[in-house]
C-alpha positions in Angstrom: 96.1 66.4 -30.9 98.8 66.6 -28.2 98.1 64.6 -25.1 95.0 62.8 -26.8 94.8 59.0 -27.3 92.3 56.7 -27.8 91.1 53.5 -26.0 89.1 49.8 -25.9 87.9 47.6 -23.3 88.6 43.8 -24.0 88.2 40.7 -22.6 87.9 36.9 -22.3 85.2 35.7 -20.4 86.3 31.6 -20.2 89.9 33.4 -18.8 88.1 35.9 -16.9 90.4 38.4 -18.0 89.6 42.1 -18.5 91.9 44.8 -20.1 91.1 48.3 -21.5 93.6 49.1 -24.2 95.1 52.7 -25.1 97.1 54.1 -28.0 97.7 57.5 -29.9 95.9 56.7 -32.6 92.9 54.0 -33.8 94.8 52.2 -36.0 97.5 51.5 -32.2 94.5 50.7 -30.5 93.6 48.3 -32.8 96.4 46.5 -33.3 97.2 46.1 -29.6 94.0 44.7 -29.2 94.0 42.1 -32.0 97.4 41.0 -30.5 96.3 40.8 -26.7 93.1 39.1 -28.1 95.2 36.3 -29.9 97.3 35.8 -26.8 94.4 34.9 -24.7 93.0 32.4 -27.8 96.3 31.0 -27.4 95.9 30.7 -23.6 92.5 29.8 -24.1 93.3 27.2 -25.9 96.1 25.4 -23.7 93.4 25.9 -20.4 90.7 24.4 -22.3 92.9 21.4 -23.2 94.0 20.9 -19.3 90.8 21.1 -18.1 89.4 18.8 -20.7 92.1 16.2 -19.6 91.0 16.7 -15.7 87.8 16.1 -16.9 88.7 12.6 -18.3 91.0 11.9 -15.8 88.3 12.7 -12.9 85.5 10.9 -15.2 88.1 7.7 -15.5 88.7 7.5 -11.1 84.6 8.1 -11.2 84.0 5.1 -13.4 86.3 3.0 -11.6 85.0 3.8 -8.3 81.6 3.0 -9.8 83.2 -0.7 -11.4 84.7 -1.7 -8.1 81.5 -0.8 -6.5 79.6 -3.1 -9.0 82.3 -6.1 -8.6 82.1 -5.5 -4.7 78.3 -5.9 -5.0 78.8 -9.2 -6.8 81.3 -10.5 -4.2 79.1 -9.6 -1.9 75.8 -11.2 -2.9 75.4 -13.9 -0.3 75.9 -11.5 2.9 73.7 -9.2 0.9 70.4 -11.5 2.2 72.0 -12.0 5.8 70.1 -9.1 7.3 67.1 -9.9 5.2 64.2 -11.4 6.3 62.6 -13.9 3.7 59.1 -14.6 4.8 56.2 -12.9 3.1 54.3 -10.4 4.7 51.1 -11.4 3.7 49.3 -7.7 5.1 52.0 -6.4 1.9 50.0 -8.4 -0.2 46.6 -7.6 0.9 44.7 -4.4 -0.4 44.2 -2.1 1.9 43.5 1.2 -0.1 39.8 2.8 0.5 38.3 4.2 -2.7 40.0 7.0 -3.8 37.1 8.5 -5.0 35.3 11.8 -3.3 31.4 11.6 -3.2 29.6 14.6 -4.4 28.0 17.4 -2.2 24.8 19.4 -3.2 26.5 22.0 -2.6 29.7 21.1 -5.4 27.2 20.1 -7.8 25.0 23.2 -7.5 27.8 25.4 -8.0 29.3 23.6 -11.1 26.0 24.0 -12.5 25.6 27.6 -12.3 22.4 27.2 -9.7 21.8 31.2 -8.2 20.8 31.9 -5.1 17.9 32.9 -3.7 16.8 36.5 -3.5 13.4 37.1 -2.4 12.9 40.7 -2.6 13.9 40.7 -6.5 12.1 37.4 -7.4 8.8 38.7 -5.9 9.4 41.8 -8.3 9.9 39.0 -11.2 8.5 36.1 -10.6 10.3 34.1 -13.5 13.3 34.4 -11.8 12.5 32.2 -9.1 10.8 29.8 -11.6 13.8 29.4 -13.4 16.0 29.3 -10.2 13.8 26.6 -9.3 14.4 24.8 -12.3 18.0 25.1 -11.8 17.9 23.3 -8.5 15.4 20.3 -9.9 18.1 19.9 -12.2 21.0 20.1 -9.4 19.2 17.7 -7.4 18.9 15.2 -10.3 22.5 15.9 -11.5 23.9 15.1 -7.2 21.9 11.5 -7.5 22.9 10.8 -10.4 26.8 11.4 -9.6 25.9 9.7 -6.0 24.8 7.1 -7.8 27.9 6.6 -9.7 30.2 6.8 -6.9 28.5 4.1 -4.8 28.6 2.1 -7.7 31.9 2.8 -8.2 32.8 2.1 -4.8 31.1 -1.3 -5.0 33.3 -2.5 -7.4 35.7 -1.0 -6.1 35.1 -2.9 -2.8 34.3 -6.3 -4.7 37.5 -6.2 -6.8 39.7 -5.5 -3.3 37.8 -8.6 -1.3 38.2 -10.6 -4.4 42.0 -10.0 -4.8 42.7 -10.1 -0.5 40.3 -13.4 -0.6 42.8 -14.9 -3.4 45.9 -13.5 -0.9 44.2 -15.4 2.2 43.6 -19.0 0.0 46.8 -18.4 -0.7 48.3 -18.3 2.7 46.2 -21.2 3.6 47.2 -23.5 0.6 50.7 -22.8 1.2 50.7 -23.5 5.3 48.6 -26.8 4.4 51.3 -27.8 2.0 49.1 -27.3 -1.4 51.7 -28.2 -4.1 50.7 -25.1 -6.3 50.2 -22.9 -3.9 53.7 -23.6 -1.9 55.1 -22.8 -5.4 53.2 -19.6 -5.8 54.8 -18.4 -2.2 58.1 -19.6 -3.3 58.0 -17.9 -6.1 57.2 -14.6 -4.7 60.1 -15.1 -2.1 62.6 -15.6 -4.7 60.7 -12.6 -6.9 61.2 -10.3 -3.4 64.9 -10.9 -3.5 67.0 -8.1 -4.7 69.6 -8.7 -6.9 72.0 -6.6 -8.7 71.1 -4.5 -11.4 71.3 -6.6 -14.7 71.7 -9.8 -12.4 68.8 -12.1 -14.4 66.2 -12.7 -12.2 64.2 -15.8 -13.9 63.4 -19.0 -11.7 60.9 -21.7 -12.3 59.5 -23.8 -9.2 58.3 -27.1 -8.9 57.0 -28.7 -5.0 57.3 -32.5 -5.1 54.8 -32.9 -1.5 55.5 -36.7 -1.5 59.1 -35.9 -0.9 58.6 -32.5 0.7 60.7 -31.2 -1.4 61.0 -27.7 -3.6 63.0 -27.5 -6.7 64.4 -24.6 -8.0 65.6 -23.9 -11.8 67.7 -20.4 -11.3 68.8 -18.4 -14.2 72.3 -17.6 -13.9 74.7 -14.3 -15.5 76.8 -15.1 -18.1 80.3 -14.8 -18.0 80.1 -12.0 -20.3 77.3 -10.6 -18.9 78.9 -10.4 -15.3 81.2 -6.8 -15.0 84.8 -7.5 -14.8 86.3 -3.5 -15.6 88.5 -3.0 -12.6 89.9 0.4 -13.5 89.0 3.5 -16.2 92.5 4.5 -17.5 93.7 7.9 -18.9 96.5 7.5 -21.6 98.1 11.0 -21.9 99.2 9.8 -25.4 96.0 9.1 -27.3 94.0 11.5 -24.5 91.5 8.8 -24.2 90.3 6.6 -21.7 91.3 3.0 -21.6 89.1 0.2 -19.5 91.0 -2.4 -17.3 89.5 -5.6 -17.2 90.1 -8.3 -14.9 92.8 -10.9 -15.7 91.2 -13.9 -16.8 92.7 -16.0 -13.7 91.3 -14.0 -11.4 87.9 -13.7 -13.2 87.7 -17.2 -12.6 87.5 -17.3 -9.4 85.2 -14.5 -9.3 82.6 -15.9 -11.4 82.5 -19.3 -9.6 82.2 -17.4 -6.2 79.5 -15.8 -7.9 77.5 -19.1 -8.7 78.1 -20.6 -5.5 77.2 -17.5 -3.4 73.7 -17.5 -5.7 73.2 -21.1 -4.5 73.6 -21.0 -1.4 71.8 -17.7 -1.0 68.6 -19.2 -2.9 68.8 -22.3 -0.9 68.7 -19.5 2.4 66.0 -17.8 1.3 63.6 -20.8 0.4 63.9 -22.2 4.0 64.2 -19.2 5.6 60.5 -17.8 4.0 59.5 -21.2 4.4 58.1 -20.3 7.6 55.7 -23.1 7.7 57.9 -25.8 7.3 56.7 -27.7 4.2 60.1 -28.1 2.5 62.1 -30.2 3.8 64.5 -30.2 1.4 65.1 -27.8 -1.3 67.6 -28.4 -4.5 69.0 -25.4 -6.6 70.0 -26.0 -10.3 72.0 -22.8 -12.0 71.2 -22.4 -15.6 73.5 -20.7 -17.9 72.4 -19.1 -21.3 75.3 -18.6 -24.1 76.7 -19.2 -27.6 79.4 -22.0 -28.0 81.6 -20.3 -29.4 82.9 -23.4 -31.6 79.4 -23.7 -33.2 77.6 -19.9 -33.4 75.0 -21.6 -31.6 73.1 -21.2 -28.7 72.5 -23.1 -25.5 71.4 -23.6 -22.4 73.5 -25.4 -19.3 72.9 -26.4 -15.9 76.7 -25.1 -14.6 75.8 -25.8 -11.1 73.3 -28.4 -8.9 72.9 -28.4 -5.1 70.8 -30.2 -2.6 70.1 -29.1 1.0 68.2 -30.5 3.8 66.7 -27.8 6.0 67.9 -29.4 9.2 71.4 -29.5 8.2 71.4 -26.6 6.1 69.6 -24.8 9.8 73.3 -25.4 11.3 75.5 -23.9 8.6 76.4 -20.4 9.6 76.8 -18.6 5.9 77.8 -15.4 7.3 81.6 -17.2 7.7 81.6 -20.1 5.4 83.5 -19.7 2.1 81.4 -20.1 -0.5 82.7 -23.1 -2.6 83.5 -24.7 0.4 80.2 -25.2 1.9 79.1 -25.9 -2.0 81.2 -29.2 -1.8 80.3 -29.8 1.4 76.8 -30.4 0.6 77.9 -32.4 -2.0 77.0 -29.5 -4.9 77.7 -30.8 -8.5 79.7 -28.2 -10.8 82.6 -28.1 -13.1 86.1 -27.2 -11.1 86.0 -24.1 -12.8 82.0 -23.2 -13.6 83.2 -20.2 -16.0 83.8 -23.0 -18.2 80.5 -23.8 -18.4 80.6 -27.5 -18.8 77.2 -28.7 -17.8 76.3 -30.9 -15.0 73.6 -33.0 -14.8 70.8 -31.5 -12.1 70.5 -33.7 -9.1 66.6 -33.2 -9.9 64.8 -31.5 -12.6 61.7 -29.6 -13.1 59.0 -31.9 -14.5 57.5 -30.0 -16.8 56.5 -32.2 -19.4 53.5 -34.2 -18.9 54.1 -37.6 -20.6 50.6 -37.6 -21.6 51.2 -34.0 -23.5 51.4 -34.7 -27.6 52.1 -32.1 -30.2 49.6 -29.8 -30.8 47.8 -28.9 -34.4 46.3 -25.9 -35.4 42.5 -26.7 -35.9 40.4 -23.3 -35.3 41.7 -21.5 -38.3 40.6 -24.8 -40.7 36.8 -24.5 -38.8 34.3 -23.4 -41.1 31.2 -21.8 -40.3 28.2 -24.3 -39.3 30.7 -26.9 -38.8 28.8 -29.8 -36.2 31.1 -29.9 -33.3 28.8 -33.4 -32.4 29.7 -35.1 -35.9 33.8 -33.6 -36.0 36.8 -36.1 -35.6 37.3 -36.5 -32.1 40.9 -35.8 -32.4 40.0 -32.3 -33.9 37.8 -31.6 -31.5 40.4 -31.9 -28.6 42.2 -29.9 -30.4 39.9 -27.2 -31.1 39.3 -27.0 -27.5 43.2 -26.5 -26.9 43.2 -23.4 -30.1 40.3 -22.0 -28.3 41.5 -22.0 -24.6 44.9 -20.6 -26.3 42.8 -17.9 -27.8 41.5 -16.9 -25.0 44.6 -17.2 -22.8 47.1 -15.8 -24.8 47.9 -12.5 -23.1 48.6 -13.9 -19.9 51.5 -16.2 -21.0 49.9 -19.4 -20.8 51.0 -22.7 -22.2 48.0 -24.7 -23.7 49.1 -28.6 -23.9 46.5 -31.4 -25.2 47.0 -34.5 -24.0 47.0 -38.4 -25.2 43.3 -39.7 -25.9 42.9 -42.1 -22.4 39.5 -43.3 -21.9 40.3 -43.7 -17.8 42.4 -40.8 -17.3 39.9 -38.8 -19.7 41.9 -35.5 -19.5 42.3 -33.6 -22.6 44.0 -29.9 -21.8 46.1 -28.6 -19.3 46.8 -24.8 -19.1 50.0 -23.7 -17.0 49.5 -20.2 -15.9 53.0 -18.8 -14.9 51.6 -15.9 -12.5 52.9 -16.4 -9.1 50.1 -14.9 -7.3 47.1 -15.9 -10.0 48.5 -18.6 -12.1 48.6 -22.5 -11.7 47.5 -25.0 -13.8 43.7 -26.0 -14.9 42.8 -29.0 -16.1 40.3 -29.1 -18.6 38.2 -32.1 -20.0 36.7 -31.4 -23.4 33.4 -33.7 -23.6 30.6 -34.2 -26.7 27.1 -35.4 -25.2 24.1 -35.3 -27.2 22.5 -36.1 -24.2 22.8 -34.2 -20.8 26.1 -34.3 -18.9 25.6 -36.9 -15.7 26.5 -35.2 -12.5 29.2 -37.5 -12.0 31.4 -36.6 -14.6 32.3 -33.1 -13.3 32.8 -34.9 -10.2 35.1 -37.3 -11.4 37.2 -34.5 -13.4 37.6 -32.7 -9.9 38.9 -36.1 -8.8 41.3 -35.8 -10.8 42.4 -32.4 -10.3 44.0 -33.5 -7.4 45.6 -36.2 -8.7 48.4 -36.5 -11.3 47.6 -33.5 -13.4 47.4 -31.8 -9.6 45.6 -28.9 -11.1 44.5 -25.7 -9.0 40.9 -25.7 -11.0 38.8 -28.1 -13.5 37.0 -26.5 -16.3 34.5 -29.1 -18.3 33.9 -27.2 -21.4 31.0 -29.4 -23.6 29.5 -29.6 -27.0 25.8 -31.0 -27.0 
């Protein structure tokens, strides 16, 4: 028909483009839409592709902002703990929380329970309304002392567990000020724990106080080279459309890393006198510990890169906010390789004495023990050691370590547990006796004697077989 012609909307909603399409006949209509549909593929296409390269290129300066950020927080690690105050807050410690709990009303429980109300008119009319109403509140009542009950119970404990864990805070605070060995490793423990590192940055320490020196020792976990970040820049290559990392040149990663040990030093060595606020360490000495594979052998190890000793008076004068780093390292006479990100070992200027020379290797002896076995008649060796399997039983979840030591008729101690917890642990020496009479008052005494002495053990246990 003259002056007739046919139409279609179209359009392409990534483009957002929009086109209604005319023509004489279907068939025109058609085929100028399948073309202008193609075209905007095409288009399509080519804007997909540039915005998917924006995308990387903008991802690429985002990662890079984030690695410089990273590398800057690693430069940065010593005048990280400048503004930072180091002493504990022992009120952070303490628990402070009431019980959470809600005690019961009359009124709650009646209402869970359905009790109705009174209505005198009707239960006159039906008197076994209002006995069964009254049965309903006899049961209420019971039901609101019985919850009461629960909740002061509840609240007991609750109580008892909070002045049992705030008591434990405040011996705490008092072993440490009076210069308790295990104690003033506990708090420096929790000052190193408090410490905030970089993410990834290894935060393992052990502690050892030496009181007759007045000295604290500190074995600190140090990153790995590899583990340390070193990407300086997220790269787009327009040929491969990819994105290619940047990693530091190895010259410069050098120096990097070894700022990075010294700057850990010196920052523990800061933070152990600085939350030292009760003066007990005099001196403090830092060993850095680096875990790796040698890469000549497949095999692991573990090095001590870096060893410094401070004296709190001297160390008092140093101003750290303008020293460089490796400077005031050698200054205090540090020991480390000229390049630590070599990591040749150094021997520490003091170790942690772990190993009790009295400690010998242990056997397994509670699996072999047979029912009705007479502890009184067993081999004296296997008994020791049964007390060690059982007291390693018994410990097991709380990462203990469970060491028997050398049969010695005057020291007389047989076990020593080692409790890693900074806030619960500690060591407890334990005397394993047989008697087939009853235990004289003055051996216990005599084991708590010894607590204090070279074992220096926080508690005694005196387990018996009579």
């Amino acid at each position: 028909m003259a002056g007739h012609s046919y139409y279609v909307e179209i359009g392409n909603e990534y483009l957002g483009k929009h086109k209604r399409v005319t023509g004489r006949t279907p068939r025109e209509v058609e085929a100028k839409a399948t073309e202008q549909v193609l075209r905007w593929a095409q288009e399509e296409e080519r804007a997909r592709e540039r915005a998917a390269v924006a995308d990387l290129k903008e991802r690429a300066e985002l990662a890079t902002d984030d690695a410089l950020a990273r590398i800057e927080e690693h430069r940065g690690i010593l005048q990280a703990t400048m503004a930072v105050d180091d002493r504990i807050d022992w009120e952070d410690l303490e628990d402070r929380d009431p019980y959470p709990g809600t005690p019961p009303t009359p009124e709650e429980v009646a209402t869970r329970l359905g009790v109705p109300e009174k209505r005198v008119l009707i239960e006159r009319l039906r008197p076994s309304l209002a006995a069964k109403r009254e049965a309903a509140e006899d049961a209420a009542r019971e039901e609101y002392r019985r919850l009461k009950r629960e909740h002061e119970e509840a609240e007991r404990r609750h109580d008892e567990e909070r002045a049992a864990k705030n008591a434990e805070v405040e011996g705490l605070r008092q072993g440490y000020e009076s210069g308790e060995p295990e104690s003033v490793e506990k708090y420096v423990s929790l000052v190193l724990a408090n410490s905030a590192y970089p993410q990834g940055f290894p935060r393992e320490f052990g502690v050892q106080y030496r009181p007759e020196e007045r000295t604290v020792v500190v074995d600190l976990e140090l990153p790995s080279p590899e583990a340390v970040p070193r990407v300086v820049q997220y790269k787009y290559v327009a040929s491969r459309k990819t994105v290619d990392e940047a990693r530091m040149k190895d010259s410069d990663f050098q120096g990097y890393y070894d700022g990075l040990v010294y700057q850990t030093v010196l920052r523990t060595l800061h933070e152990v006198f600085e939350g030292d606020y009760a003066g007990v360490c005099e001196a403090a000495v830092v060993n850095g510990w680096v875990q790796g594979v040698d890469p000549s052998t497949g095999r692991d190890f573990r090095s001590c890169i870096a060893s410094c000793e401070a004296e709190r008076e001297g160390f008092s004068e140093i101003d750290l906010s303008r020293v460089k780093p490796e400077a005031c390292f050698r200054q205090l006479k540090g020991l480390g390789a000229s390049r630590l990100a070599s990591l040749k070992p150094v021997a520490p200027i003091r170790r942690i004495e772990r190993e009790d020379p009295r400690f010998i290797e242990a056997r397994e002896v509670l699996d072999e023990l047979e029912a009705g076995s007479n502890l009184i008649t067993m081999d004296w060796q296997d008994f020791e050691m049964l007390v060690r399997d059982v007291f390693e039983k018994v410990f097991s979840d709380e990462g203990t370590e469970v060491n028997v030591t050398r049969a010695s008729r005057d020291e007389g101690v047989d076990a020593v547990v080692i409790n890693p917890d900074p806030l619960k642990g500690g060591k407890t020496i334990m005397q394993a006796k047989r008697y087939r009479k009853a235990v004289r008052s003055s051996r216990p005494r005599r084991g708590w004697g010894r607590r204090g002495g070279r074992a220096r053990g926080a508690r005694g246990v005196l387990p018996a077989a009579r």
